[in-house]
N, C-alpha and C positions, 0 to 999 in steps of 0.2 A: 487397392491392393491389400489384403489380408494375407496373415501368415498362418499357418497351424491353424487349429478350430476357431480361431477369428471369422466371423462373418464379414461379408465385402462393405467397406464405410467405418468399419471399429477405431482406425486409427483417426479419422476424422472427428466421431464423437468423440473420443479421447481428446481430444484437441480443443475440438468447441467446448466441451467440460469444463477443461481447464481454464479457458478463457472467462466463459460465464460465472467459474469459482471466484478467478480475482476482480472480477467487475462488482460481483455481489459485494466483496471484501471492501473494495475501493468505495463502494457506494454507504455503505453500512456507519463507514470512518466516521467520527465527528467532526463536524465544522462547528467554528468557532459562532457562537450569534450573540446579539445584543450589545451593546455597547463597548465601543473601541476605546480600547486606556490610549492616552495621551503621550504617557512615557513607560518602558517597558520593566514586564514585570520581574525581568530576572536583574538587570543590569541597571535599572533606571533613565536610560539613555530618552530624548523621544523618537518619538514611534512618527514620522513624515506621514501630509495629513492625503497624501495619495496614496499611500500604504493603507490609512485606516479608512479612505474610501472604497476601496478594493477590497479587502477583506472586512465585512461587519464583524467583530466580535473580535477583534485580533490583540493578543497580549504581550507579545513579544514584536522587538525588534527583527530585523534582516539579519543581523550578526547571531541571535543569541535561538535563530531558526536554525542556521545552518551549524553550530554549534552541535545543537541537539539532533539534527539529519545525521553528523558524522558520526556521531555516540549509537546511532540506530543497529542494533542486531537485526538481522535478516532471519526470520522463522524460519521454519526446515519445512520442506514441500510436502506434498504428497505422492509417492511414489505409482504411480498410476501405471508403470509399464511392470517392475516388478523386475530386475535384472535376477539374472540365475542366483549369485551370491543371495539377494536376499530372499529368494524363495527355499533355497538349500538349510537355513538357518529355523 
């Protein structure tokens, strides 16, 4: 279902767009490699040696990951629909 001069599917590509945008983003990330520290690098604590089997290359602790998760800003999207307000502007 399309609206206005939308061709029939627009909203779907729109959709799958969006999706293949954050997959690329997701994919792109750095992972950690090479050599797991022992003990971590912010806090010193160690690092469980199932932790540093799991992740190759890992430098941080559990606590001092979610630390920095909650500190995380959220980037601002990409407006791909285009609400009236910001097409008026």
């Amino acid at each position: 279902m399309a609206g206005g001069w939308a061709k029939d599917g627009a909203v779907s590509e729109q959709i799958e767009a969006s999706i293949n945008d954050e997959l690329a983003r997701l994919k792109a990330r750095k992972t950690p490699v090479g050599e797991s520290r022992t003990h971590c690098a912010e806090c010193e604590e160690p690092i469980p040696e199932a932790r540093r089997a799991a992740l190759p290359g890992v430098k941080l602790c559990i606590e001092c990951v979610r630390e920095r998760d909650q500190q995380f800003q959220a980037r601002g999207g990409i407006n791909r629909r285009g609400s009236k307000d910001s097409q008026l502007k």
